[in-house]
Backbone bond lengths (Angstrom), bond angles and torsions (degrees), N, CA, C in turn:
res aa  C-N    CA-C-N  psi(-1)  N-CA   C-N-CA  omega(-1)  CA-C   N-CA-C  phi
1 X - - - 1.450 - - 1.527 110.83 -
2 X 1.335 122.89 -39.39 1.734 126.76 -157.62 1.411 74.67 -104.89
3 X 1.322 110.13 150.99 1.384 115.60 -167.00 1.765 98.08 -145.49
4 X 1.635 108.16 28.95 1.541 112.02 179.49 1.420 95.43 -179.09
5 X 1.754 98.95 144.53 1.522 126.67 -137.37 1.896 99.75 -102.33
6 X 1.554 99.94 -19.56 1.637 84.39 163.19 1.744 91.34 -132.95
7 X 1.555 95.45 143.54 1.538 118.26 177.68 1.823 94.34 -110.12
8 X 1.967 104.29 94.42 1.240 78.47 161.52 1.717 143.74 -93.05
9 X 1.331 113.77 177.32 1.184 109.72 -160.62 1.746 115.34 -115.33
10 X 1.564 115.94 130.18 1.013 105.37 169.12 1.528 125.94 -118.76
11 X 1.766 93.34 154.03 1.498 94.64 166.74 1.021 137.17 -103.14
12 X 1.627 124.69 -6.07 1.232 122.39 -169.43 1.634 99.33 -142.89
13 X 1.098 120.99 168.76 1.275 116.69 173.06 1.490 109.47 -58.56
14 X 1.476 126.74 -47.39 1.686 129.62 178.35 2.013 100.43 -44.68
15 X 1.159 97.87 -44.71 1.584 87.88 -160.92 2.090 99.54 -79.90
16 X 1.091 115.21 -27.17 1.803 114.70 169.58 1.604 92.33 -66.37
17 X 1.605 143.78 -54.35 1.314 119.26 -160.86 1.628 106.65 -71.02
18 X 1.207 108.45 -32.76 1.482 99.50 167.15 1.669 133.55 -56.33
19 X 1.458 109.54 -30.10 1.435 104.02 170.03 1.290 120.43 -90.43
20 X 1.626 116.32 23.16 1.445 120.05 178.82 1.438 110.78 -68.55
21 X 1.656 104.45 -21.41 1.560 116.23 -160.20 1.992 103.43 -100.18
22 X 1.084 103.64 -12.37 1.482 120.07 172.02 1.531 128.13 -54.61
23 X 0.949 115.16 128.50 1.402 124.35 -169.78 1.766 114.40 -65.96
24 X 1.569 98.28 -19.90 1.283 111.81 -173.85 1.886 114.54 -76.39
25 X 1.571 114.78 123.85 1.412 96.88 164.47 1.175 129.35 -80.78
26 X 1.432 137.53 -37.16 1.321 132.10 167.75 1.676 116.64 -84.18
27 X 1.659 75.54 115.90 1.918 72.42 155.04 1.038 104.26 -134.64
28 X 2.249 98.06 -163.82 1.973 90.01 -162.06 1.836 73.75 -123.17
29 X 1.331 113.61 153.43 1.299 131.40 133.99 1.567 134.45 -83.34
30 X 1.454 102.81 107.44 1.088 76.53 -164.59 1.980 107.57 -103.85
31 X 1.231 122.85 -81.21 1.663 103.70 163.19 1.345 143.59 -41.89
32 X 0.998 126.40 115.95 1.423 121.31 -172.03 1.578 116.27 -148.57
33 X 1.278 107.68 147.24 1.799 88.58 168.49 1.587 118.72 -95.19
34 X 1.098 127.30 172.54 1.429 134.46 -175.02 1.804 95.11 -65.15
35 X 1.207 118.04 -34.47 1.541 102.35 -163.25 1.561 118.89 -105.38
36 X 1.580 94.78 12.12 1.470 106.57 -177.49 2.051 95.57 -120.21
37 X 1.116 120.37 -25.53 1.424 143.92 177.43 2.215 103.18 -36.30
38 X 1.457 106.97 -54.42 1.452 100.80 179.17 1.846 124.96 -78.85
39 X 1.795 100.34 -12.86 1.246 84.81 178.71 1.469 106.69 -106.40
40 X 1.676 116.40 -20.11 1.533 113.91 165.64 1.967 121.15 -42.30
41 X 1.646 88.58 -50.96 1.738 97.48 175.72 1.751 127.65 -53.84
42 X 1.719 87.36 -23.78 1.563 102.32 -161.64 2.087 99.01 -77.80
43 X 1.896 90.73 -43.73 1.310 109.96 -172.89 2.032 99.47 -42.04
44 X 1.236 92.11 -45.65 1.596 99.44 -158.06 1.685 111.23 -77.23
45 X 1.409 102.50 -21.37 1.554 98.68 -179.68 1.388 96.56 -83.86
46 X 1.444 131.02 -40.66 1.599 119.39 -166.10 1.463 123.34 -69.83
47 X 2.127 103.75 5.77 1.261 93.93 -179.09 1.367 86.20 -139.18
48 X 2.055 111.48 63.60 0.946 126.29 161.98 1.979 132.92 70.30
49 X 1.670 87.98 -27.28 1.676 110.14 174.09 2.214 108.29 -53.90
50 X 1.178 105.21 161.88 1.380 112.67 -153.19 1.824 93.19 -137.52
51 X 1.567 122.42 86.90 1.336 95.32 -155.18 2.008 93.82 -119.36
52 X 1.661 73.14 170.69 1.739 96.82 -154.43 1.422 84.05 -104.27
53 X 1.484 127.66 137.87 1.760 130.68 -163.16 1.613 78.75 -110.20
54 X 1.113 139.46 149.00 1.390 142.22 76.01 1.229 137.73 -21.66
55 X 1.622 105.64 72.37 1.506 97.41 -167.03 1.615 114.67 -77.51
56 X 1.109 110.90 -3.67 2.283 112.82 177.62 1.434 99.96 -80.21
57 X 1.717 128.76 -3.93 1.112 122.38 175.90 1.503 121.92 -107.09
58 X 1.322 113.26 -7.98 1.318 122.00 168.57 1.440 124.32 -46.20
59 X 1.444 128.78 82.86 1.672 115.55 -171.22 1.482 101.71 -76.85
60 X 1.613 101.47 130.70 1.497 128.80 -174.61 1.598 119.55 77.69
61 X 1.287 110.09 53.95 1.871 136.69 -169.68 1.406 85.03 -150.81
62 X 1.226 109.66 132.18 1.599 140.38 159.45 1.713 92.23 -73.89
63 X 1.384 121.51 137.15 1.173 132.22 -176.63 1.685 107.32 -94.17
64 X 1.182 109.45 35.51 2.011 118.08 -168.15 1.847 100.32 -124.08
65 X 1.633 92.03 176.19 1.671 107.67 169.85 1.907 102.19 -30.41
66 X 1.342 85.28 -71.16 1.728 90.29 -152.92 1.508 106.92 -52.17
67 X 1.294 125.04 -33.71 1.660 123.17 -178.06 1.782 102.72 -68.44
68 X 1.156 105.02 -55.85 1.302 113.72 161.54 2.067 134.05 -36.88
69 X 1.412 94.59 -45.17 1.707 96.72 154.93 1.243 122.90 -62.33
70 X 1.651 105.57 -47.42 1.619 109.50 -176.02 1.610 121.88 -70.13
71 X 1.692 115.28 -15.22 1.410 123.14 170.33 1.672 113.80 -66.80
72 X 1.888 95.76 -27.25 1.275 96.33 -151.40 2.018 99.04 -94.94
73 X 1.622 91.19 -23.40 1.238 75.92 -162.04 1.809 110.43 -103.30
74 X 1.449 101.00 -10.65 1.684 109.83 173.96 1.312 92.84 -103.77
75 X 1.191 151.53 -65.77 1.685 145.46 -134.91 1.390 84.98 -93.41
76 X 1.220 137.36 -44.93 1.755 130.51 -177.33 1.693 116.02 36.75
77 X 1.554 86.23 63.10 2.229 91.90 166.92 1.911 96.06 -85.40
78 X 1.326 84.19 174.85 1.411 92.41 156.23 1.166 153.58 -11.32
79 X 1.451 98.04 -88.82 1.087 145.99 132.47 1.449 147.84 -136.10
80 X 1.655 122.31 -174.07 1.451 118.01 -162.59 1.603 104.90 -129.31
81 X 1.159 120.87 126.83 1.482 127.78 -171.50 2.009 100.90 -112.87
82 X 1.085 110.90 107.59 1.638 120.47 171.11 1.071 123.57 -120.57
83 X 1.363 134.75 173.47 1.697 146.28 130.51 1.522 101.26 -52.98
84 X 1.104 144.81 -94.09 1.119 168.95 -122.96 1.921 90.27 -78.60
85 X 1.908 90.16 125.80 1.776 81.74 -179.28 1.730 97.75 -99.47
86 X 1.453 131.51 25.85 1.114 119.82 -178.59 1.721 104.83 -112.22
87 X 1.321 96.93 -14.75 1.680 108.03 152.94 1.854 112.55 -68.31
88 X 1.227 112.38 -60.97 1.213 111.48 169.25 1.277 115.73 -67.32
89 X 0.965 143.17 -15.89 1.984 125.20 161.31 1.290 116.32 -74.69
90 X 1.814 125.12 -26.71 1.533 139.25 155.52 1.402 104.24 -43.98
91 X 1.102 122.45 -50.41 1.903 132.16 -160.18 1.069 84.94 -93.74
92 X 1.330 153.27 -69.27 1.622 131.92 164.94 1.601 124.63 -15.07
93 X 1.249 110.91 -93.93 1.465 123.61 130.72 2.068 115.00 40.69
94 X 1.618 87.88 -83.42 1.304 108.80 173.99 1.404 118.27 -82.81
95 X 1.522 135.82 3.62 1.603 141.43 -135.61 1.109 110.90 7.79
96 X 1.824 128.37 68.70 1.303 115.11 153.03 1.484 89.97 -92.99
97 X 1.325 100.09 -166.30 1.861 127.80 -176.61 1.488 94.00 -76.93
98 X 1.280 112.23 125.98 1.605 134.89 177.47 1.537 111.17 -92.10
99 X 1.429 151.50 65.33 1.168 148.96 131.70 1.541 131.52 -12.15
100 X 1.404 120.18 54.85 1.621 90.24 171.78 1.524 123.81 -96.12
101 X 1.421 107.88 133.28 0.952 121.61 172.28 1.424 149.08 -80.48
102 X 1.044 127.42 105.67 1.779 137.22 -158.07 1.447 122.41 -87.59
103 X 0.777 144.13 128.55 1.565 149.65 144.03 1.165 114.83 -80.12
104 X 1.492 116.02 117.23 1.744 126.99 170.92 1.217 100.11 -98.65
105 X 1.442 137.79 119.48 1.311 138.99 138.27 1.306 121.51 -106.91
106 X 1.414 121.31 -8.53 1.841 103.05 167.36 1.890 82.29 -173.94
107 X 1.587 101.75 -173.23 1.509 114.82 -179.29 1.631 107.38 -26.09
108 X 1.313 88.12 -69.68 1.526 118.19 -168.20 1.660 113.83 -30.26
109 X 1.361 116.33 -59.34 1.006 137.93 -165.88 1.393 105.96 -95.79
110 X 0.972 126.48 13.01 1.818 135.43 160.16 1.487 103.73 -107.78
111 X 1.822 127.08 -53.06 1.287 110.07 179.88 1.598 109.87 -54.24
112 X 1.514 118.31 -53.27 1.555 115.32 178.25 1.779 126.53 -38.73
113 X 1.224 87.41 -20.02 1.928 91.63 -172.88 1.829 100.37 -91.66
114 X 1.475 109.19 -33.31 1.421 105.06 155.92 1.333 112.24 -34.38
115 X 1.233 94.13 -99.74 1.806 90.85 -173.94 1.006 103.49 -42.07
116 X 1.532 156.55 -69.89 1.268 122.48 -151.33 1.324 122.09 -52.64
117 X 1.187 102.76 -55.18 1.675 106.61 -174.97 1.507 92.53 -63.86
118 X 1.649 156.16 29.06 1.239 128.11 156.38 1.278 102.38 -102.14
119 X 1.055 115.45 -25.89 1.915 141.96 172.61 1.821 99.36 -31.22
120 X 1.560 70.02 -77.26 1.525 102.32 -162.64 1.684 117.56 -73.12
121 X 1.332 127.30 -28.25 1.016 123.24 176.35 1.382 147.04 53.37
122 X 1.479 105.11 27.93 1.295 140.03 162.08 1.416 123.15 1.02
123 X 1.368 160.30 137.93 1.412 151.71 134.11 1.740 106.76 -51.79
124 X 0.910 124.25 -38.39 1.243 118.26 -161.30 2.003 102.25 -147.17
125 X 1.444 107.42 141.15 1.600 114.27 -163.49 1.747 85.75 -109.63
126 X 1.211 118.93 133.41 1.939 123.43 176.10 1.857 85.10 -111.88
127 X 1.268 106.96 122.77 1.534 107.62 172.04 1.593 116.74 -121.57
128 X 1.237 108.42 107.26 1.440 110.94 177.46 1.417 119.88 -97.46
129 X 0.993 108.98 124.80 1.462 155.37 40.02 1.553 95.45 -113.29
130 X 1.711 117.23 140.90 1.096 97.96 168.36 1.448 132.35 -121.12
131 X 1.454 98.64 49.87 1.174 108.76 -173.47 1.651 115.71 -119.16
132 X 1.647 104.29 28.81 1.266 115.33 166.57 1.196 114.99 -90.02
133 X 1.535 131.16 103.08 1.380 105.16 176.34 1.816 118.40 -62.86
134 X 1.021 102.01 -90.76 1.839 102.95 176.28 2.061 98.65 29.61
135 X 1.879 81.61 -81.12 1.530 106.47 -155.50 1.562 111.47 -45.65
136 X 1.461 112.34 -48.03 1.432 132.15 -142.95 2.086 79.48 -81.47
137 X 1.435 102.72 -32.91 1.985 83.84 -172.01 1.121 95.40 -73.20
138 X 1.377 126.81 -50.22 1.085 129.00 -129.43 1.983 102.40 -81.15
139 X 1.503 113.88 -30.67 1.739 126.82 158.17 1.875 98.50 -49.11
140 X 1.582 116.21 -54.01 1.448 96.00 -176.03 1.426 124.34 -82.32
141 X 1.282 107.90 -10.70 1.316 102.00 159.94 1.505 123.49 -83.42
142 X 1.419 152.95 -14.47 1.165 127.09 -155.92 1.831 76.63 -127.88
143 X 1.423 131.42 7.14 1.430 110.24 168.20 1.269 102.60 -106.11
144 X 1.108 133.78 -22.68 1.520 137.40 -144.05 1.345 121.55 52.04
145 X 1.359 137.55 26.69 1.484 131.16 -136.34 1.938 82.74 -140.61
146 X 1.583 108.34 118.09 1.134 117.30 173.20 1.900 121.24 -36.11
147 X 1.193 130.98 115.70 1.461 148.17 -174.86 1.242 114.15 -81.25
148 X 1.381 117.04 106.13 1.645 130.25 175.29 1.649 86.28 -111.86
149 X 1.431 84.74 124.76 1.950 97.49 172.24 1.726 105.64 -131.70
150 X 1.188 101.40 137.81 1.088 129.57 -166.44 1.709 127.88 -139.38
151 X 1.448 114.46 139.69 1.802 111.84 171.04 1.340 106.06 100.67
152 X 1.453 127.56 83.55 1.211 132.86 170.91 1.328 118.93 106.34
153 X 1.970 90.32 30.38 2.126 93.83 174.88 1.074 79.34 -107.29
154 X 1.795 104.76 137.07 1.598 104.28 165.95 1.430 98.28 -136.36
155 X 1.534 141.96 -2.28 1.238 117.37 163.21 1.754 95.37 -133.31
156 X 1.337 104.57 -173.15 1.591 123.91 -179.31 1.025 111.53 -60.35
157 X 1.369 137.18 -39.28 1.123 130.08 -162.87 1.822 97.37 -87.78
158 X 1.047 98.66 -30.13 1.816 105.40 168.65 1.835 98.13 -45.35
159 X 1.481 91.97 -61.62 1.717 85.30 167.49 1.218 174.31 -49.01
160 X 1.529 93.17 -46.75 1.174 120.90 161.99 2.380 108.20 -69.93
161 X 1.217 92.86 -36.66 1.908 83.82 171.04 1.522 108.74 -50.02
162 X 1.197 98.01 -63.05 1.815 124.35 -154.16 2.300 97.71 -44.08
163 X 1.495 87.21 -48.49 1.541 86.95 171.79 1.195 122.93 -77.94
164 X 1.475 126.49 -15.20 1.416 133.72 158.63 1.823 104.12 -71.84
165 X 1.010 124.76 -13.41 1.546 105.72 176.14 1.390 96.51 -84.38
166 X 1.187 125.91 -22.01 1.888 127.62 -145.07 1.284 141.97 137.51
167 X 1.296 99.22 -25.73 1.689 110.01 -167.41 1.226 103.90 -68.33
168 X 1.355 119.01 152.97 1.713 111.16 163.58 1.325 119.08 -99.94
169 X 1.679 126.51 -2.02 1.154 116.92 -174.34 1.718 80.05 -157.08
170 X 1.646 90.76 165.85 1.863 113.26 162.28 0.993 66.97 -96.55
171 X 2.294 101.36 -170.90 1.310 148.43 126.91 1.388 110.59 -121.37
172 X 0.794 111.44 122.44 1.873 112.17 -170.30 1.431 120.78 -137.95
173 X 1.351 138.33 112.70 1.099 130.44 159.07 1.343 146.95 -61.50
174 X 1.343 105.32 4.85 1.499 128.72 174.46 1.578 107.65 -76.92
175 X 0.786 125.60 107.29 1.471 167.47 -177.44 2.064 99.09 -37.22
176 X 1.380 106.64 -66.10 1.861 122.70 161.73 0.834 108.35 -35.84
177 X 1.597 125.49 -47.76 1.198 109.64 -154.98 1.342 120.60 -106.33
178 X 1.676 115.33 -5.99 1.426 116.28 144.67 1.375 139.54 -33.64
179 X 1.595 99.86 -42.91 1.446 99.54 -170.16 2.189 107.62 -99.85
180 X 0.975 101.51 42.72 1.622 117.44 -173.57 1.388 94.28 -91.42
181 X 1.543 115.78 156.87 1.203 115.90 -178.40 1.790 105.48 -115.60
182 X 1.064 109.07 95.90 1.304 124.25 173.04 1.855 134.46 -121.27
């Protein structure tokens, strides 16, 4: 489906007007408020961009089904990247792009993202931090589910590993590494 190896990421409105000029079609939004959320999305489709919501970052969005219908069925990005796999079965649901997103901090919290993501059944796995190798193969190997890693790539060579473990894409808010030719 993602058809490019860095998804960059924004945080502020300054850093989305900057990737208007970007070669890249998908990106992710990631902070936003609910009442700035329909014309930021609109900004990005009319200059062709294809964007991936962060819906756990939406301030003033219930992080459930129902916030989740209304992303999908009034704000209509792409797709939706969450924690929550009942956000991602909503974004299923609608066939946009299913993002779930993981936090690894020790054993514990890698077996739990198993099951979730078997639950949930994702198009695409976001693994933070993704600059563990071990972790980041070892998520694409036992899900089979394409690896977007993310949170603490800050140069190329950060890059070029991360796709040698597996992943098929960063998401990165580092600014450099948008304009890389990958």
């Amino acid at each position: 489906m993602l058809n490019q190896v860095i998804l960059p990421a924004a945080r502020n409105i300054k850093d989305l007007e900057r990737m208007m000029t970007l070669r890249h079609e998908y990106i992710v939004l990631l902070e936003t408020r609910l009442a700035q959320l329909h014309m930021l999305v609109g900004l990005a489709q009319r200059h062709g961009k294809k964007v991936l919501l962060h819906a756990d970052l939406v301030q003033g969005l219930k992080h459930d089904e129902y916030g989740a219908q209304f992303l999908c069925q009034v704000i209509k990005p792409e797709g939706i990247i969450s924690t929550h796999s009942s956000v991602i079965a909503t974004a299923k649901k609608h066939s946009l792009i299913s993002i779930q997103r993981v936090f690894l901090l020790d054993s514990h919290s890698l077996e739990t993202s198993f099951r979730v993501v078997g639950a949930s059944r994702p198009d695409y796995i976001e693994v933070l931090p993704g600059v563990i190798p071990g972790v980041v193969r070892e998520v694409a190997q036992r899900t089979q589910v394409p690896i977007i890693a993310g949170g603490f790539i800050q140069t190329e060579d950060d890059l070029r590993r991360i796709l040698e473990w597996g992943a098929c894409a960063i998401s990165t808010s580092t600014e450099k590494l948008w304009r890389l030719n990958y």
